[in-house]
C-alpha positions as CSV (number, residue, x, y, z in Angstrom):
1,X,18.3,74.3,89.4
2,X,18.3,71.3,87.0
3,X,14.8,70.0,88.4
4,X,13.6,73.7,87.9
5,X,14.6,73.9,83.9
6,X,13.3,70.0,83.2
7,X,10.1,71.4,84.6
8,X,9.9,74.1,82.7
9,X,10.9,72.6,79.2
10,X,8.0,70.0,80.2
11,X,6.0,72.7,80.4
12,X,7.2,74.5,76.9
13,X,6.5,71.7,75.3
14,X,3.1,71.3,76.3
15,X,2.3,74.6,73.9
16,X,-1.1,75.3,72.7
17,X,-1.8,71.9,71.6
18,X,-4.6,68.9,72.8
19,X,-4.5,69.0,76.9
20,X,-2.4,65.7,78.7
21,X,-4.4,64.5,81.0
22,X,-1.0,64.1,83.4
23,X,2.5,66.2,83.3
24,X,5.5,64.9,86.2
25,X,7.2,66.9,87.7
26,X,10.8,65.9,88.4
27,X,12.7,66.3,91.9
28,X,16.6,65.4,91.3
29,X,17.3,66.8,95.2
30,X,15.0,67.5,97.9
31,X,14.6,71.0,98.5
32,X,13.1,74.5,97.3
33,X,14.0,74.3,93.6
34,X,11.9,71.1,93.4
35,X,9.5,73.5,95.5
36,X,9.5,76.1,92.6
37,X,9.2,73.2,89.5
38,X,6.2,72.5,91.3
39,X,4.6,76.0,91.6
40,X,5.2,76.5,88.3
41,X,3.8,73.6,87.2
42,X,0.6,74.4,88.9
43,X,0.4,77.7,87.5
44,X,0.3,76.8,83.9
45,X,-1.6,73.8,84.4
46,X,-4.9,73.8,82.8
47,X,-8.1,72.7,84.8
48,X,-8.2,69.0,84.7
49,X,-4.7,68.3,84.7
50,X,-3.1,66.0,86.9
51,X,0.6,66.5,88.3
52,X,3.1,63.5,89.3
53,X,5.6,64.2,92.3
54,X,8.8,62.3,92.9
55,X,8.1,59.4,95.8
56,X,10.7,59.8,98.4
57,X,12.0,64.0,97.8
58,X,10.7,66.8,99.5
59,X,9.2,69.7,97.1
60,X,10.1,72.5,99.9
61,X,8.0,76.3,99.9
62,X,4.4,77.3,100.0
63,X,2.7,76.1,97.4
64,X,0.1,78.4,96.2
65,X,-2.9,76.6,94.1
66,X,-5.2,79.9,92.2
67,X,-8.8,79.6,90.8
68,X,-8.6,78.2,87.4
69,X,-10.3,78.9,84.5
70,X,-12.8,76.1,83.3
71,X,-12.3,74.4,87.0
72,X,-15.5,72.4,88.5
73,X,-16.7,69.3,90.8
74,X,-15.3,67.2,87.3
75,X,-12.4,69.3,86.1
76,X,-10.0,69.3,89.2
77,X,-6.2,69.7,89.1
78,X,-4.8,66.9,90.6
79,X,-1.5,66.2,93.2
80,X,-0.3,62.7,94.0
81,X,2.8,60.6,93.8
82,X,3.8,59.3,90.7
83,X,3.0,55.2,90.6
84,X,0.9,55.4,93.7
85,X,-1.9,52.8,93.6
86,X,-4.7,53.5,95.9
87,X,-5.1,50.8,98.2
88,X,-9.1,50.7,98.4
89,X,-12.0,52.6,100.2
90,X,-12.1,52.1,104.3
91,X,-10.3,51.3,106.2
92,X,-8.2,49.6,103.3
93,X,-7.1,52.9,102.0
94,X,-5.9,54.5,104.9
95,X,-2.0,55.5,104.9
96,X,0.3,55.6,107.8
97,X,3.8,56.5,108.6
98,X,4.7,53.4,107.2
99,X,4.0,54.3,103.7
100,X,5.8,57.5,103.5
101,X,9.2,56.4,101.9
102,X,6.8,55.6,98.9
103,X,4.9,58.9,99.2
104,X,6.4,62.5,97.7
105,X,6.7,65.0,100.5
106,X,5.7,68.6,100.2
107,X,6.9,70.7,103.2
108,X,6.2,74.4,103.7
109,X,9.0,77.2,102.9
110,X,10.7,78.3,106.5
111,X,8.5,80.7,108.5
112,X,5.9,81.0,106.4
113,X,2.5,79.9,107.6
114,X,0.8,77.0,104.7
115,X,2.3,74.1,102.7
116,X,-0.2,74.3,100.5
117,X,-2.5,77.5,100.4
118,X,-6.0,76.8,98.3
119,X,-7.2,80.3,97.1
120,X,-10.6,81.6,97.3
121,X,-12.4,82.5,94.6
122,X,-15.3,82.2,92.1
123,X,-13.5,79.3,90.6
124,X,-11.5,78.4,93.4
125,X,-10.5,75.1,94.9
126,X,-11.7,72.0,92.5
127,X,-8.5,70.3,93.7
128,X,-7.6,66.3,94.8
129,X,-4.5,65.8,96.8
130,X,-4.1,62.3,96.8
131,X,-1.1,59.5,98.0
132,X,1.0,62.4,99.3
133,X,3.1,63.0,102.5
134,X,3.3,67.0,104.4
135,X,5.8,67.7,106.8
136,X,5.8,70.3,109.4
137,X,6.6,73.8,108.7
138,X,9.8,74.5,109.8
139,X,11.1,75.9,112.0
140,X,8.6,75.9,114.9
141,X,5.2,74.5,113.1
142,X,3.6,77.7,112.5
143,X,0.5,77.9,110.7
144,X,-1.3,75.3,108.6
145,X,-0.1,72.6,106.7
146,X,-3.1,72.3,104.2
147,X,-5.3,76.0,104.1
148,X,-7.9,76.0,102.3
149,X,-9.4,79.6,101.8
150,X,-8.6,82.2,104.2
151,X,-10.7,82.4,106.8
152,X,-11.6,85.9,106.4
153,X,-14.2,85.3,103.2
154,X,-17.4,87.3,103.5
155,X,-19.3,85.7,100.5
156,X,-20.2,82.1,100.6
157,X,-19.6,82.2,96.6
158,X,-16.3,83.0,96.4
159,X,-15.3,80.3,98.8
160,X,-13.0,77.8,97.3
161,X,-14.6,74.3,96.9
162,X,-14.4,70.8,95.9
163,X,-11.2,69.5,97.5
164,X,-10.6,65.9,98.4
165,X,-7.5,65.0,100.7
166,X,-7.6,61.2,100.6
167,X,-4.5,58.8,101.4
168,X,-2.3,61.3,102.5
169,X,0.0,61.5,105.5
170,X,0.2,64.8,107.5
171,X,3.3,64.6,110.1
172,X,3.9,67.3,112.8
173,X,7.6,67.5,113.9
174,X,8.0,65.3,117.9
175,X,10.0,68.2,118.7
176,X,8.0,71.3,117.9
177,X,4.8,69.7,116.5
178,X,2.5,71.6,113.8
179,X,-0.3,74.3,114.9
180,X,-3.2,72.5,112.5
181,X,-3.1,70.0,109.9
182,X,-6.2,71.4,107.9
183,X,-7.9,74.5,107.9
184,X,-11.4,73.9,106.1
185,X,-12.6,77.3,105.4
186,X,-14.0,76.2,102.2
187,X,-17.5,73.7,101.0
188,X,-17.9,70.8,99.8
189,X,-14.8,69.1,101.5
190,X,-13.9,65.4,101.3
191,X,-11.2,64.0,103.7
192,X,-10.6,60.8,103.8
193,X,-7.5,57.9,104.9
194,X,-5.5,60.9,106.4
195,X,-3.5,60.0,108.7
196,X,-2.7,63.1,111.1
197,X,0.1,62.8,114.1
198,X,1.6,65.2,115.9
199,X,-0.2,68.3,116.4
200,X,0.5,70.3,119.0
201,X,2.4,73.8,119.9
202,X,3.3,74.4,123.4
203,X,0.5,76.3,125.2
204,X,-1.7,77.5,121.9
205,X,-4.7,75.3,120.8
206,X,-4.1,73.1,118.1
207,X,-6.1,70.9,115.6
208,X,-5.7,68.2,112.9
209,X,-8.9,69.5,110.9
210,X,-10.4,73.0,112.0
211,X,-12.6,75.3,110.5
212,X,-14.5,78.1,111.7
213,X,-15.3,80.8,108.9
214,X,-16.7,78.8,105.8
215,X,-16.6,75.1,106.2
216,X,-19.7,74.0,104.4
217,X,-20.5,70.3,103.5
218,X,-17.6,68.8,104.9
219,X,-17.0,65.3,105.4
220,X,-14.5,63.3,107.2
221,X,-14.0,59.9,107.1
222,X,-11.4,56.4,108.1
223,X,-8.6,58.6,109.0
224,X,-6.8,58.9,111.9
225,X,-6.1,61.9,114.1
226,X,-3.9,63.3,117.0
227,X,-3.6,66.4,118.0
228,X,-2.9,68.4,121.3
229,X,-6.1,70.6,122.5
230,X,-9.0,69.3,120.2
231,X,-8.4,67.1,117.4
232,X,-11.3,67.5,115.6
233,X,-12.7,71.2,116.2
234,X,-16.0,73.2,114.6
235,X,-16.1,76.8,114.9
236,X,-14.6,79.2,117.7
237,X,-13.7,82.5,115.8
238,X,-16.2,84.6,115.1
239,X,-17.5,84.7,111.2
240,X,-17.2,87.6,109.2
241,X,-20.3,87.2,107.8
242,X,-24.1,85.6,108.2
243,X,-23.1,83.3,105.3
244,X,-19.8,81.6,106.5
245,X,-21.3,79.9,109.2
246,X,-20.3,76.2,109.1
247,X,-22.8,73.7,108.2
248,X,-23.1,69.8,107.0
249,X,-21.0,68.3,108.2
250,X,-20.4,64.4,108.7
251,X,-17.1,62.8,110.7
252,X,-17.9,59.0,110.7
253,X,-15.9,55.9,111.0
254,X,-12.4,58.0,112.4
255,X,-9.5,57.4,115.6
256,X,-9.3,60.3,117.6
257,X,-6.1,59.9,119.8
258,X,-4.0,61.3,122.0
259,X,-1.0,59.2,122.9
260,X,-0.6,58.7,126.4
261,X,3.4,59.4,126.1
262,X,2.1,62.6,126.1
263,X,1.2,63.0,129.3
264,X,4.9,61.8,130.1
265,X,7.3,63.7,128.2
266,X,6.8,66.7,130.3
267,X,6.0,69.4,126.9
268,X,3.0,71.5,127.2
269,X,0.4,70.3,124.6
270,X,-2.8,72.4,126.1
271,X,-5.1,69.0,126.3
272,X,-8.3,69.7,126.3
273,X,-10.6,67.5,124.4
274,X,-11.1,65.2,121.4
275,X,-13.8,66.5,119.5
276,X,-15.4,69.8,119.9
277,X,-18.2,72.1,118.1
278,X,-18.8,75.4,118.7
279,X,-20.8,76.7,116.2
280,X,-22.7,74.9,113.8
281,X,-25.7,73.8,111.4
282,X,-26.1,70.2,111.1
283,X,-23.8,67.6,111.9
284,X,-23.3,64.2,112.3
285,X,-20.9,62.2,114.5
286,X,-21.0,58.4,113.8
287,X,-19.1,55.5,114.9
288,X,-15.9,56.8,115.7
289,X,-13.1,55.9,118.3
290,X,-11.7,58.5,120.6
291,X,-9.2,57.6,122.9
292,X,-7.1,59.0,125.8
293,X,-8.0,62.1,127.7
294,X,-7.3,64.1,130.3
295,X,-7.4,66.6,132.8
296,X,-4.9,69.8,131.9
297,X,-6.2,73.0,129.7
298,X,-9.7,71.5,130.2
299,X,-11.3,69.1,132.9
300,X,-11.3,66.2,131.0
301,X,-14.8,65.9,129.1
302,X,-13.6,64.0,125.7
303,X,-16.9,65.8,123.7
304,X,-17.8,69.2,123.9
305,X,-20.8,71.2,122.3
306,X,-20.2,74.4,123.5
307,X,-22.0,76.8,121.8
308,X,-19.3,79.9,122.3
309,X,-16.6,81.9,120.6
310,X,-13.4,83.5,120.7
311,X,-14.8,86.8,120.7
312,X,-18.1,88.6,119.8
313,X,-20.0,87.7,116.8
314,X,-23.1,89.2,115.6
315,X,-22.6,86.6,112.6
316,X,-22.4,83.8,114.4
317,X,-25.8,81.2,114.0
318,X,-25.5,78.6,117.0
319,X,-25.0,75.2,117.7
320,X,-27.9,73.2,116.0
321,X,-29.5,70.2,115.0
322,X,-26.2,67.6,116.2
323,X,-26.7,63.7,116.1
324,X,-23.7,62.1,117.9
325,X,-24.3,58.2,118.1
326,X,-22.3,55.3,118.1
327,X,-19.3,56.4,119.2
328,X,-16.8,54.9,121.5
329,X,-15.0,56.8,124.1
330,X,-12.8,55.2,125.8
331,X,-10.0,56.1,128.7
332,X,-11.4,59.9,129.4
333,X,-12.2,61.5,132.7
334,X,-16.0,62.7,131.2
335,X,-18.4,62.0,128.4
336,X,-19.7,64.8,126.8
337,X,-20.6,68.3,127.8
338,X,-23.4,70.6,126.6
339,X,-23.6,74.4,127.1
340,X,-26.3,76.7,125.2
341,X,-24.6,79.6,125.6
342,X,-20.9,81.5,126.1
343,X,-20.5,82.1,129.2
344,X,-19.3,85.6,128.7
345,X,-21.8,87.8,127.9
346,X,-20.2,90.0,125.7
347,X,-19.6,86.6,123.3
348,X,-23.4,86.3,123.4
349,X,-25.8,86.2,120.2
350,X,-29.3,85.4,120.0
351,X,-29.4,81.6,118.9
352,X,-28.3,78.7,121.3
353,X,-28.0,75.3,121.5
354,X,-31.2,73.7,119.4
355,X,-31.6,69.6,118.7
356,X,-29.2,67.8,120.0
357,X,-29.2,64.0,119.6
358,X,-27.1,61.7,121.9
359,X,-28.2,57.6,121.0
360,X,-26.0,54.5,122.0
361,X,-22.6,55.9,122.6
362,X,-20.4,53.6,124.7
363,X,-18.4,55.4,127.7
364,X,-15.0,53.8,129.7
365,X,-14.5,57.1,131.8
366,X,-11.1,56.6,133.9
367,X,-8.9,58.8,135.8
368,X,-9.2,61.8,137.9
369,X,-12.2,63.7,136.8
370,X,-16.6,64.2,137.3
371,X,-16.4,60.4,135.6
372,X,-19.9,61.5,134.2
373,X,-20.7,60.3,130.9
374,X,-23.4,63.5,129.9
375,X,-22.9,67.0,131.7
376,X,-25.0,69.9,130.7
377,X,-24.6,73.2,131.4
378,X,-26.3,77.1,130.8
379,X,-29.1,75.3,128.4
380,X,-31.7,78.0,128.3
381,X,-34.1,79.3,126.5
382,X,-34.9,77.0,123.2
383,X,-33.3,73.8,123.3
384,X,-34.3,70.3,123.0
385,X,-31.2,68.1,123.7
């Protein structure tokens, strides 16, 4: 408990006097206790602060980040690894496995479901998580590593906002994988140089960046990603309210991957595609890489826009106005699919698929599949695609 009390006299002593703009907080031995300095750290840190992690040690438990008081787009608490140097914009910046002996770790407590849970609330969010590495939850990847909001939210205003991920490192297990990297049930989302390996559970869908109740203005940008069933994935559960429907987003410049060792090691990742949307309004898909696909949970199409759910949803505001160009898809049975409407009827709303623009993508379709780069399917009603 030595890492605990430094922490805590660190934080005695920062009293009621002027704000420092950053406090470290030590990690003698990897494990919980460094978990705890943390979390207490971040609950008397003031907005605007910015905490230091030990490179190399493993701040172990959920770590639970609350709506601050005086918290906005300028005054965000900040996470990184002390000394780390960001290594540029692009492509430049982008971290890999490579990097993580220089990066501090943060791994969720056993069984529980977040390594780091970002609260809803007026306030919420405002955070930057930056240079940092997150193993998988132990012991069988449950969960999310980084959650931000709940995914149950009704108001659009108390959804927590502003967070940047940027240079960080997001590591399933090879044994038991990780269900999601992030869960992006928040607005105004920036995530950038992630690199995101790993995902997958035996027979559930899994995702490196999903959101499906909130997930407004998000961007994603020079990372790379690999997960088991959809690596990138927009919508699918059913909101719980007219105003957390997902909207604005842009992916551009990313690696979408799925390693073909995969399809060898005989585990169950439940392939299905590398990119799908659900439900949306407005998004952009530009210049990104997806690689390696194939025919197992799904039939092989690397893109979808399907515009369904997981259930029914009165809430839910179709798939609309999509621009997906100059993209490269390389080494998948099928292109891209479109479908205006679940086809279970009970899943059913009133709006469909609307505007959908497909310009000067590249297709290398392989292996055993329809080897068609554009498929289109239950497009009725309004639609211009």
């Amino acid at each position: 408990m030595k890492t605990f009390a430094a922490a805590l006299l660190a934080l005695i002593a920062w009293g009621d006097g002027p704000v420092r703009k950053a406090i470290h907080v030590p990690c003698e031995t990897s494990g919980p206790a460094c978990g705890e300095a943390l979390q207490a750290a971040i609950d008397r840190a003031p907005a605007g602060l910015t905490l230091t992690l030990e490179p190399g040690k493993v701040y172990e438990g959920t770590i639970v980040i609350r709506p601050k008081r005086g918290a906005d787009a300028e005054t965000r608490l900040t996470l990184t690894t002390r000394g780390w140097i960001d290594t540029g914009r692009g492509w430049d910046g982008l971290v890999t496995p490579a990097d993580k002996p220089r990066l501090a770790v943060l791994r969720g407590a056993p069984r529980s479901n977040a390594a780091i849970d970002i609260r809803n609330g007026p306030a919420g969010g405002h955070v930057d998580l930056v240079g940092l590495a997150f193993d998988a939850t132990p012991p069988a990847g449950q969960g999310e590593v980084i959650r931000i909001g709940s995914g149950k939210e009704t108001s659009a205003a108390n959804l927590a906002r502003h967070v940047s991920i940027r240079q960080v490192l997001i590591q399933g297990s090879r044994e038991f994988g990780q269900k999601r990297g992030i869960a992006g049930n928040g607005q105004d989302i920036a995530i950038s140089q992630v690199w995101c390996e790993e995902i997958f559970i035996a027979g559930q869908d899994t995702q490196c960046i999903s959101a499906w109740n909130g997930g407004k203005r998000v961007r994603v940008d020079h990372s790379y990603l690999a997960a088991g069933a959809e690596n990138i994935l927009v919508g699918g559960a059913p909101t719980a309210s007219a105003e957390m429907h997902p909207e604005d987003w842009t992916i551009e410049d990313n690696i979408l991957h799925k390693p073909l060792r995969w399809k060898e090691d005989g585990r169950n990742r439940q392939v299905k595609n590398l990119f799908e949307v659900k439900f949306v309004h407005g998004l952009v898909a530009r210049r990104n890489l997806l690689v390696n696909n194939w025919s197992s949970a799904q039939d092989g199409k690397a893109i979808l826009l399907h515009y369904t759910t997981n259930g029914p949803c009165p809430h839910c505001g179709g798939l609309r106005d999509v621009v997906l160009e100059d993209n490269v898809i390389l080494n998948s049975p099928g292109g891209i699919s479109f479908q205006g409407y679940s086809y279970q009827a009970s899943h059913r709303s009133g709006e469909k698929l609307l505007r959908a623009t497909v310009r000067n993508n590249y297709f290398v379709l392989t292996g055993a599949g329809s080897h068609r780069a554009i498929a289109i399917g239950n497009v009725l009603g309004r639609h211009d695609i």
